[in-house]
BAPA-525049 format. One record per residue (C-alpha): residue in three letters; z, x, y. Coordinates in nm, 3 decimals. Example, Ala and Ser with C-alpha at 12.3 -4.5 7.8 and 13.67 -1.06 7.14 Angstrom:
BEGIN
R / ALA / 0.780 / 1.230 / -0.450
R / SER / 0.714 / 1.367 / -0.106
//
This chain:
BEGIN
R / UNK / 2.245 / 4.111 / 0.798
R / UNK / 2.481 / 4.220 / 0.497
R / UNK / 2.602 / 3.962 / 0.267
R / UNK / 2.957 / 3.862 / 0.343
R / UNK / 2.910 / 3.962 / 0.717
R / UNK / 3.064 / 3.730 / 1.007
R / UNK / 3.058 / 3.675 / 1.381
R / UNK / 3.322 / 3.589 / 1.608
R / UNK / 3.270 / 3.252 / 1.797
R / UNK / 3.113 / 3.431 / 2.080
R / UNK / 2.764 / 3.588 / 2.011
R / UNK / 2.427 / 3.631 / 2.165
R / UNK / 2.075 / 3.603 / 1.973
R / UNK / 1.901 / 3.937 / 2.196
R / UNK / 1.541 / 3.926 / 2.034
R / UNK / 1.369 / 3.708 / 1.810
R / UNK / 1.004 / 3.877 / 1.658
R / UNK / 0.822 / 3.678 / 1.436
R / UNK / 0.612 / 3.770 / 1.167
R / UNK / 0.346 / 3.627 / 0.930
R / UNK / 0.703 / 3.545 / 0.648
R / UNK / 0.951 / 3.490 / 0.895
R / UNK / 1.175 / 3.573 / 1.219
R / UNK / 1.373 / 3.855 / 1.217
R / UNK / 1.682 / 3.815 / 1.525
R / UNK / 1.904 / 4.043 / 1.627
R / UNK / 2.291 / 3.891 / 1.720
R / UNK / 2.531 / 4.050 / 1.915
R / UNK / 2.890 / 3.989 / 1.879
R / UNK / 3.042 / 4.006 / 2.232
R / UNK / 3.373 / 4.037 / 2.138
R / UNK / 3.330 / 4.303 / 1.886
R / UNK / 3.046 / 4.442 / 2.069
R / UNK / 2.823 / 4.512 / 1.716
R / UNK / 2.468 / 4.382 / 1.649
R / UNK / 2.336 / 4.239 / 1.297
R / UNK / 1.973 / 4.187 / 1.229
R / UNK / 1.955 / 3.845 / 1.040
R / UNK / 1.610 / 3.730 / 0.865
R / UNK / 1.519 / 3.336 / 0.829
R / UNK / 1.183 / 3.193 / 0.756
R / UNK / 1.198 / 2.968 / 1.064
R / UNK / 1.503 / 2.977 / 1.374
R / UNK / 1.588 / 2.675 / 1.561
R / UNK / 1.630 / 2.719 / 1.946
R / UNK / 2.014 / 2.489 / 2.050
R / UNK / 2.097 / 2.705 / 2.295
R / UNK / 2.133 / 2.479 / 2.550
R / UNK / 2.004 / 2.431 / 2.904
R / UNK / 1.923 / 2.761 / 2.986
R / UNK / 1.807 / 2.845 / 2.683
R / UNK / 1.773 / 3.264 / 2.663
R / UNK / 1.529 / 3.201 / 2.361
R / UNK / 1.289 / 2.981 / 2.574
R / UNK / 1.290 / 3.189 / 2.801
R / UNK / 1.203 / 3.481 / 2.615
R / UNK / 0.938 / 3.264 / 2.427
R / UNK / 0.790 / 3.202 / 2.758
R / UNK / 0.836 / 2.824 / 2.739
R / UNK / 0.830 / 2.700 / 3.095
R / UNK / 0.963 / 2.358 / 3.192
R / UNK / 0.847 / 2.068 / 3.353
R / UNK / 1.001 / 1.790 / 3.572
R / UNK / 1.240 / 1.689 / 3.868
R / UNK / 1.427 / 1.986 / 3.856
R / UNK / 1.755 / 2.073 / 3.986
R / UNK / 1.929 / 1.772 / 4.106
R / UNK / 2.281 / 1.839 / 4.241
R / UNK / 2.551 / 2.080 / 4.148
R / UNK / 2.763 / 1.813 / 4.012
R / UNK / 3.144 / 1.838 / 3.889
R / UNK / 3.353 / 1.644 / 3.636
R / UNK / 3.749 / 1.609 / 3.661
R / UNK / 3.923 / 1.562 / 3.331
R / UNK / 4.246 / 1.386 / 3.417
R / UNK / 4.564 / 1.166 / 3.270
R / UNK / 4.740 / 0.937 / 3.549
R / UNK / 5.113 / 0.926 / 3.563
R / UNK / 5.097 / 0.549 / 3.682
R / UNK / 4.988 / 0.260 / 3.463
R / UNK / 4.596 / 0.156 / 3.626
R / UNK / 4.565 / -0.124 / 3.367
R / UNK / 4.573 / -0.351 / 3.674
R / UNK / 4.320 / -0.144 / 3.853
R / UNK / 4.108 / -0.201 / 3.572
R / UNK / 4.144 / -0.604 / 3.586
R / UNK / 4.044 / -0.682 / 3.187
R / UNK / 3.728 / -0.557 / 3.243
R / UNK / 3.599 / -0.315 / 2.955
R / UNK / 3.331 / -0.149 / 3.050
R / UNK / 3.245 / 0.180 / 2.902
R / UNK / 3.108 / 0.333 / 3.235
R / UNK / 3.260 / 0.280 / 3.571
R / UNK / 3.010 / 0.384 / 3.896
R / UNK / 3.190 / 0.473 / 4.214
R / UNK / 3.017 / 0.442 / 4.529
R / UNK / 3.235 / 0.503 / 4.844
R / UNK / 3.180 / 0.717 / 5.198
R / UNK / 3.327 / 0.981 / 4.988
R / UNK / 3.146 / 1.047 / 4.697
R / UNK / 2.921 / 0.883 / 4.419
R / UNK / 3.005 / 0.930 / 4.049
R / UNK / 3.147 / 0.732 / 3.753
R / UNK / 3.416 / 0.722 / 3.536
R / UNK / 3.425 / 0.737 / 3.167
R / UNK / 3.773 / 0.620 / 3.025
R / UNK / 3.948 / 0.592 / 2.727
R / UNK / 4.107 / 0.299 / 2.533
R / UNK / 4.378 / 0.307 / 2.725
R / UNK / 4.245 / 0.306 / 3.074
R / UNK / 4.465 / 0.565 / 3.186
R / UNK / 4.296 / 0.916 / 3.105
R / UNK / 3.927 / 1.042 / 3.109
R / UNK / 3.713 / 1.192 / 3.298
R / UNK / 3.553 / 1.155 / 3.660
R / UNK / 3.212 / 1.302 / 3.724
R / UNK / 3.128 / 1.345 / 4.104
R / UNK / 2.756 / 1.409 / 4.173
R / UNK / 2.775 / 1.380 / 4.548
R / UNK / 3.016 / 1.414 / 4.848
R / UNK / 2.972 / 1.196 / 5.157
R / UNK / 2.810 / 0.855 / 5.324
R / UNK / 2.478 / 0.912 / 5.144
R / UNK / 2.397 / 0.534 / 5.201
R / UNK / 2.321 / 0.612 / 5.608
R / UNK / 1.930 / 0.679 / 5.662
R / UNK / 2.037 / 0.908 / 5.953
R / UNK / 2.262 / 1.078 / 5.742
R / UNK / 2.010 / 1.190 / 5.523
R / UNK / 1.754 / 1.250 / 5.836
R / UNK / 2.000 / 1.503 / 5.963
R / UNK / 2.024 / 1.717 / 5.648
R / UNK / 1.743 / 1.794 / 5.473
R / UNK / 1.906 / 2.064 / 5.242
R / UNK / 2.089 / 1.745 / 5.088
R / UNK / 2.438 / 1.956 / 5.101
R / UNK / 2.627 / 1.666 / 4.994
R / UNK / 2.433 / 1.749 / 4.646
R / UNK / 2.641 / 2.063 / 4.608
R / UNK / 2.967 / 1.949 / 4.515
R / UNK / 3.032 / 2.231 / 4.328
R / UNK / 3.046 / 2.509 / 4.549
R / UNK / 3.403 / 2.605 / 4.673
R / UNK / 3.598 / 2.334 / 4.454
R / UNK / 3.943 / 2.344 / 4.425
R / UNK / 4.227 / 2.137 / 4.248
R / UNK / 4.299 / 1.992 / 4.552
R / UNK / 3.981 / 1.896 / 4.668
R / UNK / 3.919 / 1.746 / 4.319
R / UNK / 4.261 / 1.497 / 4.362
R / UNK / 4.107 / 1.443 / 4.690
R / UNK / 3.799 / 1.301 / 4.528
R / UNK / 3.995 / 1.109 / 4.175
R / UNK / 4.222 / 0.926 / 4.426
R / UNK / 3.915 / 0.817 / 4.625
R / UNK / 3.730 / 0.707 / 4.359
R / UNK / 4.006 / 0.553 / 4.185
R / UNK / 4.125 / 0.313 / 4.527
R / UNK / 4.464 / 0.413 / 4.540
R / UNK / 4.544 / 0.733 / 4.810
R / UNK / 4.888 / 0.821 / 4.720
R / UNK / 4.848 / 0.730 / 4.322
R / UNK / 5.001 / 0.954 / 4.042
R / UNK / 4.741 / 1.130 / 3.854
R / UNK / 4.729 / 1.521 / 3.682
R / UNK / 4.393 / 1.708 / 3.686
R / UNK / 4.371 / 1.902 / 3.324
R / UNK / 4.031 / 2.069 / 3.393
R / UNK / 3.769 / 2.059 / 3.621
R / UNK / 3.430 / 2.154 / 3.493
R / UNK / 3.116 / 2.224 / 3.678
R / UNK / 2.719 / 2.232 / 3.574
R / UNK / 2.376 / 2.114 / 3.694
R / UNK / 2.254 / 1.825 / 3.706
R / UNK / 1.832 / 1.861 / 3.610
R / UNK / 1.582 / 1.612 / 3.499
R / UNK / 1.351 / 1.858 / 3.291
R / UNK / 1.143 / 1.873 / 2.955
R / UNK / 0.991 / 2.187 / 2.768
R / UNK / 0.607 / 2.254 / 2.770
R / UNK / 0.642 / 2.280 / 2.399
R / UNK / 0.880 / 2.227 / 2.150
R / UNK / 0.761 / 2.470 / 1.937
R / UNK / 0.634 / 2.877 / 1.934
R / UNK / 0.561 / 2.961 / 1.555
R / UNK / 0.838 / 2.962 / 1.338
R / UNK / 1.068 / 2.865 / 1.643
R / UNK / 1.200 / 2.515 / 1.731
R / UNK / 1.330 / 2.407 / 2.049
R / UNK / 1.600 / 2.140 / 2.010
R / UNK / 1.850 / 1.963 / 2.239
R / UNK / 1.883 / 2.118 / 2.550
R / UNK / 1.686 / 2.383 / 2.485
R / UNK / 1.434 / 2.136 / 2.460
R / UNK / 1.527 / 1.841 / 2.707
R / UNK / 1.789 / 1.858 / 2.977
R / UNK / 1.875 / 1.491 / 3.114
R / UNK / 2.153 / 1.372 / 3.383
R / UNK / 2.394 / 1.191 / 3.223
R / UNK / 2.300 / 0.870 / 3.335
R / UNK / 2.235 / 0.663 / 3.061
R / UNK / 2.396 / 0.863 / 2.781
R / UNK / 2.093 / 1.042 / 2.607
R / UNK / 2.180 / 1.409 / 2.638
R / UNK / 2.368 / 1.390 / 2.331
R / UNK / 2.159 / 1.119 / 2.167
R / UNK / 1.828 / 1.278 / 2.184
R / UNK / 1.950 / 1.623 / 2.052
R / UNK / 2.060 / 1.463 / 1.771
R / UNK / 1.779 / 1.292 / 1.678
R / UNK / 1.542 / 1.636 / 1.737
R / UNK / 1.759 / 1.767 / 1.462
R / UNK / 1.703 / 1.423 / 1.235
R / UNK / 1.332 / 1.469 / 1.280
R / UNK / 1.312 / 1.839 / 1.205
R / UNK / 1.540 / 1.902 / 0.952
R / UNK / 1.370 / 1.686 / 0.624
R / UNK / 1.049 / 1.823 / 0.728
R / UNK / 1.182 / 2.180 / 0.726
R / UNK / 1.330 / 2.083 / 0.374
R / UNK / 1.028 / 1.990 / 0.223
R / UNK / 0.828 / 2.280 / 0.418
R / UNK / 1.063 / 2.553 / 0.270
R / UNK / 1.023 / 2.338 / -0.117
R / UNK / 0.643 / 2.429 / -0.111
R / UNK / 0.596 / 1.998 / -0.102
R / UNK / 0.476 / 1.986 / 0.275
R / UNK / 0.151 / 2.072 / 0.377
R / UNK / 0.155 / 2.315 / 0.729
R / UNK / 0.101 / 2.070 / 0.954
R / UNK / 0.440 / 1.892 / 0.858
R / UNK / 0.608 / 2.101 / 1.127
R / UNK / 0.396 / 2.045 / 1.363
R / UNK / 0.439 / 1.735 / 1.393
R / UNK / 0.797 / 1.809 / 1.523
R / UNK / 0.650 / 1.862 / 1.869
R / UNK / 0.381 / 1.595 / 1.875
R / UNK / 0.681 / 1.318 / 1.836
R / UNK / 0.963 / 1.476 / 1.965
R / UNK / 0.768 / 1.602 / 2.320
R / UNK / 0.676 / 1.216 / 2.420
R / UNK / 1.025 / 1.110 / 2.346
R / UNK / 1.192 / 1.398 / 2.542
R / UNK / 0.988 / 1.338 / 2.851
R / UNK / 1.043 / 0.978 / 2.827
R / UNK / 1.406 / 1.036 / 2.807
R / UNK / 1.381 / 1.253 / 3.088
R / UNK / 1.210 / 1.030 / 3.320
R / UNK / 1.441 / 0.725 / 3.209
R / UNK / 1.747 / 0.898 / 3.305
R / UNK / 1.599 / 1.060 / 3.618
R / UNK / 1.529 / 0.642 / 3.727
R / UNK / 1.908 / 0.615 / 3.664
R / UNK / 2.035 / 0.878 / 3.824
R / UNK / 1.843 / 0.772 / 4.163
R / UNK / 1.912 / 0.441 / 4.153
R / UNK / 2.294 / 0.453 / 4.032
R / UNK / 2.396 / 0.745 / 4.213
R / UNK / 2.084 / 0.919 / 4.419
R / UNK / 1.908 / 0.606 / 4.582
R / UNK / 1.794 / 0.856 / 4.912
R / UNK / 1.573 / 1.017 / 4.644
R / UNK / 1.354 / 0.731 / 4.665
R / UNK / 1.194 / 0.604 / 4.392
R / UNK / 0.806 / 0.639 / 4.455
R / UNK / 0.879 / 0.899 / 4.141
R / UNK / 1.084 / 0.704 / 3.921
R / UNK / 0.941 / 0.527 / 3.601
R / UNK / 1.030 / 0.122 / 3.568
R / UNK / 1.385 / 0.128 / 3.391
R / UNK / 1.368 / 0.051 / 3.020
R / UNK / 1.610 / -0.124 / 2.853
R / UNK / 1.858 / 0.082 / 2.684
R / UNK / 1.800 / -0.079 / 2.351
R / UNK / 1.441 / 0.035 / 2.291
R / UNK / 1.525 / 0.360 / 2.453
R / UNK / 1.825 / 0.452 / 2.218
R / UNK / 1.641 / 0.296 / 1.844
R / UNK / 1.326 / 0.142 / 2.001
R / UNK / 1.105 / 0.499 / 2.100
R / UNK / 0.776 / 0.558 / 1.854
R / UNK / 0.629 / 0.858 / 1.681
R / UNK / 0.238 / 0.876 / 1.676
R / UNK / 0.168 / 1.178 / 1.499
R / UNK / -0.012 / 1.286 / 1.167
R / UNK / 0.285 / 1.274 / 0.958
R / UNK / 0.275 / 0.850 / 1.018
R / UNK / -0.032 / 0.642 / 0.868
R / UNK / -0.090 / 0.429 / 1.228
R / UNK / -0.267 / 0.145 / 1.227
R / UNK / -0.509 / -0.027 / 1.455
R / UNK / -0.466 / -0.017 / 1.794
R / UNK / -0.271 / 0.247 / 2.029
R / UNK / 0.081 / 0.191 / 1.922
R / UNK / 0.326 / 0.213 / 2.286
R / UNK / 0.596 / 0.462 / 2.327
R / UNK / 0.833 / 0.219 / 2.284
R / UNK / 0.950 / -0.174 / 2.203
R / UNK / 1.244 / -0.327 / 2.133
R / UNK / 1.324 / -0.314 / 1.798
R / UNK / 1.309 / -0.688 / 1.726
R / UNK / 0.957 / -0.636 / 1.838
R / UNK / 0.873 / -0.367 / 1.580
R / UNK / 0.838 / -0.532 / 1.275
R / UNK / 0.795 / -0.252 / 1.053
R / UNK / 0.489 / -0.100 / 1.204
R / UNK / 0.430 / 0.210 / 1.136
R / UNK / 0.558 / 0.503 / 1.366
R / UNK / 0.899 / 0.245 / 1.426
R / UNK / 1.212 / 0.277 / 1.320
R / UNK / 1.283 / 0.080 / 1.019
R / UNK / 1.465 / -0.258 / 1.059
R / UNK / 1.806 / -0.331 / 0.946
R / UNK / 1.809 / -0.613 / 0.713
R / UNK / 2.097 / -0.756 / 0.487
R / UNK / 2.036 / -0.705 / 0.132
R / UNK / 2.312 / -0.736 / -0.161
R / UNK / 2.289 / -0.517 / -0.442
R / UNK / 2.559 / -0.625 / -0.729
R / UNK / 2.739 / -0.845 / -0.588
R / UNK / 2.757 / -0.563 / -0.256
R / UNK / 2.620 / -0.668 / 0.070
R / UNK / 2.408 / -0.353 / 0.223
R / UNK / 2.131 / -0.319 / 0.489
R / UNK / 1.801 / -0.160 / 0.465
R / UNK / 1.949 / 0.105 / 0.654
R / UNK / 2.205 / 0.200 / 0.421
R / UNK / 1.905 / 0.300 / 0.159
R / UNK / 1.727 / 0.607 / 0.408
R / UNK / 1.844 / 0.893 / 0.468
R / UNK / 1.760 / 1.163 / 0.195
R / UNK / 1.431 / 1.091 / 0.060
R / UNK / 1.116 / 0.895 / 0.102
R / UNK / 1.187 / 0.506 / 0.005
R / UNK / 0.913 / 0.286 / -0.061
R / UNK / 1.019 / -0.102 / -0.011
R / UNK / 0.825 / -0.332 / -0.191
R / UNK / 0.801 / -0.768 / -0.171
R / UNK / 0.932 / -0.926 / -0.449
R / UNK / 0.594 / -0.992 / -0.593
R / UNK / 0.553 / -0.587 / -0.532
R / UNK / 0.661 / -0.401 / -0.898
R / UNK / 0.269 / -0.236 / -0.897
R / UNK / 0.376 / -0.044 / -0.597
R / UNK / 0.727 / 0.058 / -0.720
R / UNK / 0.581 / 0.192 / -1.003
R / UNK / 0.303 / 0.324 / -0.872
R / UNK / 0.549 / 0.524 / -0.601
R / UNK / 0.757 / 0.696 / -0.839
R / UNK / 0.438 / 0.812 / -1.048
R / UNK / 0.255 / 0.931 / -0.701
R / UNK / 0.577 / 1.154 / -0.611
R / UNK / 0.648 / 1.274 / -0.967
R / UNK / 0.269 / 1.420 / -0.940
R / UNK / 0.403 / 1.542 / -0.601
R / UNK / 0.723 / 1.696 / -0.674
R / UNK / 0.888 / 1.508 / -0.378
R / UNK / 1.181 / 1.282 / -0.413
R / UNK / 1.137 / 0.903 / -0.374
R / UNK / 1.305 / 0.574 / -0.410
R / UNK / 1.162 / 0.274 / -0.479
R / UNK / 1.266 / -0.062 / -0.517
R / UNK / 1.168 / -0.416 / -0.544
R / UNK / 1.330 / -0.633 / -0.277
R / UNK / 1.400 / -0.998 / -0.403
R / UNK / 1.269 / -0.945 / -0.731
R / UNK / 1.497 / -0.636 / -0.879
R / UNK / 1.841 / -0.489 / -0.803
R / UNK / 1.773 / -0.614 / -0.420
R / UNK / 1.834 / -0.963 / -0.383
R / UNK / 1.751 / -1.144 / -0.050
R / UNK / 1.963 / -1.391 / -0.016
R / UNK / 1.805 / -1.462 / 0.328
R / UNK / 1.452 / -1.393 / 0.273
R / UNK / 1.424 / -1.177 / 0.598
R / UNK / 1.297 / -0.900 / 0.418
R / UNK / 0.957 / -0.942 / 0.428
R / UNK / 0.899 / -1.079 / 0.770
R / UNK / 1.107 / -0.817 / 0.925
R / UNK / 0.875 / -0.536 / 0.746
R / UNK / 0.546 / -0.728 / 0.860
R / UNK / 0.427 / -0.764 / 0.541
R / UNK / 0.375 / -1.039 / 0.238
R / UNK / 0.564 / -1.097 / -0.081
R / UNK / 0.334 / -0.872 / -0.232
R / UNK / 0.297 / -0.605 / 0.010
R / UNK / 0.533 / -0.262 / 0.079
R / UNK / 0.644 / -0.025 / 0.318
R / UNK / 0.684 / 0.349 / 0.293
R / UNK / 0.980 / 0.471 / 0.478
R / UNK / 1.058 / 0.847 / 0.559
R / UNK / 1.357 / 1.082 / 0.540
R / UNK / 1.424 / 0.989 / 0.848
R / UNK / 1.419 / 0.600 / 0.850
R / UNK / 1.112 / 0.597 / 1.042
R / UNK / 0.844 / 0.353 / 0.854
R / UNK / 0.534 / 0.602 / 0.786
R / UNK / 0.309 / 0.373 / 0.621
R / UNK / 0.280 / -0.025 / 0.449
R / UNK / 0.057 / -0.241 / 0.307
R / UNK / 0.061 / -0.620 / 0.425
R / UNK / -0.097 / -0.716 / 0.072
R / UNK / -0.120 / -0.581 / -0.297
R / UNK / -0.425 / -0.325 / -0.364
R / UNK / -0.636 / -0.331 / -0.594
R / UNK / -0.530 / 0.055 / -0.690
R / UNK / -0.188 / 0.069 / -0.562
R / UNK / -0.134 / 0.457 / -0.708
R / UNK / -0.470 / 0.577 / -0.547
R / UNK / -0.366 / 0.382 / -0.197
R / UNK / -0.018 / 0.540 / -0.227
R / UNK / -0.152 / 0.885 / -0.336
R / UNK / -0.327 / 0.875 / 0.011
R / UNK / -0.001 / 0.791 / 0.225
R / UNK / 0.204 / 1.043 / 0.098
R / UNK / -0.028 / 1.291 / 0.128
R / UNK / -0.098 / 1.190 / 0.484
R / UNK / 0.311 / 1.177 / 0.581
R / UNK / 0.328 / 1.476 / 0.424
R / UNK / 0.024 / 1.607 / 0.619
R / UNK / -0.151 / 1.806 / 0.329
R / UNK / -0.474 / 1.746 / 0.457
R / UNK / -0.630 / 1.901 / 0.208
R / UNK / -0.560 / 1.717 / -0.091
R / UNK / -0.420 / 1.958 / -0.289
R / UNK / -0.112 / 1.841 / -0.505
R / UNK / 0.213 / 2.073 / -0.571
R / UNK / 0.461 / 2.093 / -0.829
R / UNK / 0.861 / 2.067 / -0.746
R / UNK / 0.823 / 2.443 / -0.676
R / UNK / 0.560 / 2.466 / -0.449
R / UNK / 0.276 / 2.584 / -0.711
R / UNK / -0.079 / 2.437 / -0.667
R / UNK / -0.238 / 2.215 / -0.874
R / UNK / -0.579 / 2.181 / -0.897
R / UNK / -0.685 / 1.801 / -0.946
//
């Protein structure tokens, strides 16, 4: 593609070939009806459910497939439901009726938002569901009309004769499915592409955003010559388990909120939202696991720093500032270390000077870190004179419970395991070899 050239806000990606550099794609600007061939060392597949490039890719999906044709009504009412609501705030509100079954999502003030309908009838009746095998009240999409819709928001809402304008009515598919792989080459498979969850539970959004939090720092330090090849693949071997667990956790809540003549002789044991939204694990080469077959998932209180968790949130104060742990990740590596821990701060920033990778290191309770509290090191799972090793992504890829004997050797290790150069060779900031 020239420099300085532009698409309109509808295009199409018609062929992706990779190469041995790169991926060259063509684009195709539908309004202008012009193609561009762009170049890119790697492309990342968000283009949604149906997904043209993983397709194309031959990337075939797995799960409970189609579910219903479902339909969500965007509305405002003209009539005050506050007392409707009676003080409850709830952020989801199910509907189950001889009408339909759905929920409502509103806003603050309880009188707009939408309604998502993702059946039509008494699906409650056994001999209902005898009688129709083709599950028709599943398609509530086919033949909709505005009418039909206020039909179904005055049912759900209680009220037959209540005051309420429909702005839009949108329809889609609800599926329970996860990718093969997340990955072909220099190709990526995020969100959607990658995943496609009922809504039931929230995670559609969620989980996309967190494929992009895991892939972009390791496509970052890939493309800086720091990683070693097997950094990206590690994208699929913790993003894949996490997808299909999503999958299956909002497939369980779909059939028992909304679906219960699905049965549930398929369905996974419901997991608490808590571990599912900051609880899931990676287990992958990029993390330094130790003994023991780390699970999928645990609530994070249960965690404690191990490695392939999330890192905890703990309240430090740093001049007089109160912070959390939290607020230190983001951008590069961080190594945490006890307050009896300065050997490994120092040897950290030596390790990733030799590696031309940013890191930040600190001393908690014995440095610019003060805690007050003393929750720091319990929360980490380690001693006073032990440290942690968090990554871009606030995910804790590596500690020691103790000091070591040769804290920059130990350390040296780590980091070359997160950032899986298996082969011990060290880089500068540029990417060049250097031989040890």
């Amino acid at each position: 593609m020239a420099a300085g050239a532009a698409w309109s806000s509808s295009a199409e990606c018609t062929s992706l070939e990779q190469d041995a550099d790169g991926v060259t794609a063509v684009v195709r600007d539908l309004e202008r009806g012009t193609e561009s061939s762009v170049r890119a060392k790697y492309v990342i597949a968000a283009d949604g459910n149906r997904s043209p490039v993983r397709e194309r890719l031959g990337i075939g999906m797995r799960g409970h497939g189609l579910l219903s044709h479902s339909i969500t009504i965007y509305f405002r009412a003209l009539a005050d439901l506050g007392p409707l609501l009676k003080d409850r705030n709830q952020g989801v509100h199910y509907v189950t009726n001889p009408l339909m079954r759905g929920f409502f999502r509103l806003d603050r003030s309880g009188n707009a938002g939408f309604l998502v309908v993702n059946l039509v009838g008494d699906t409650s009746r056994p001999e209902v569901i005898a009688a129709f095998p083709s599950a028709p009240w599943a398609n509530v999409a086919e033949g909709i009309t505005e009418q039909r819709a206020l039909e179904l928001l005055r049912a759900a809402i209680g009220v037959p004769d209540i005051g309420v304008a429909i702005e839009n009515i949108a329809t889609w598919r609800a599926e329970a499915n996860c990718a093969d792989r997340f990955t072909d080459g220099r190709v990526f498979l995020a969100g959607d592409a990658a995943h496609v969850v009922p809504p039931n539970g929230g995670y559609g959004g969620n989980t996309g955003v967190q494929d992009a939090h895991n892939l972009a720092w390791k496509l970052a330090l890939t493309l800086a010559g720091v990683a070693g090849p097997g950094l990206l693949d590690s994208y699929d071997a913790e993003r894949r388990p996490v997808g299909e667990l999503t999958v299956e956790q909002a497939f369980t809540r779909y059939v028992t909120r909304v679906a219960p003549y699905l049965g549930t002789e398929n369905t996974q044991p419901i997991v608490d939202d808590f571990s599912m939204e900051i609880g899931y694990r990676y287990d992958s080469p990029a993390i330094v696991l130790e003994p023991g077959s780390p699970p999928l998932h645990e609530h994070p209180r249960e965690s404690a720093g191990r490695p392939g968790a999330r890192a905890p949130h703990v309240f430090l104060d740093r001049d007089g500032t109160r912070l959390s742990t939290l607020d230190l990740f983001g951008r590069n590596f961080v190594l945490l270390a006890g307050s009896w821990g300065a050997a490994w701060r120092d040897a950290a920033l030596a390790v990733a000077k030799g590696f031309g990778v940013g890191l930040d290191a600190h001393v908690v309770g014995g440095g610019g870190l003060a805690d007050a509290g003393g929750r720091f090191p319990g929360s980490f799972g380690i001693s006073p004179s032990g440290a942690v090793l968090v990554r871009p992504d606030g995910f804790v890829g590596w500690r020691a419970v103790t000091a070591a004997d040769a804290p920059e050797d130990v350390l040296r290790q780590a980091l070359e395991a997160l950032l899986c150069r298996a082969d011990g060779e060290r880089r500068s900031a540029h990417g060049t070899r250097v031989s040890r």
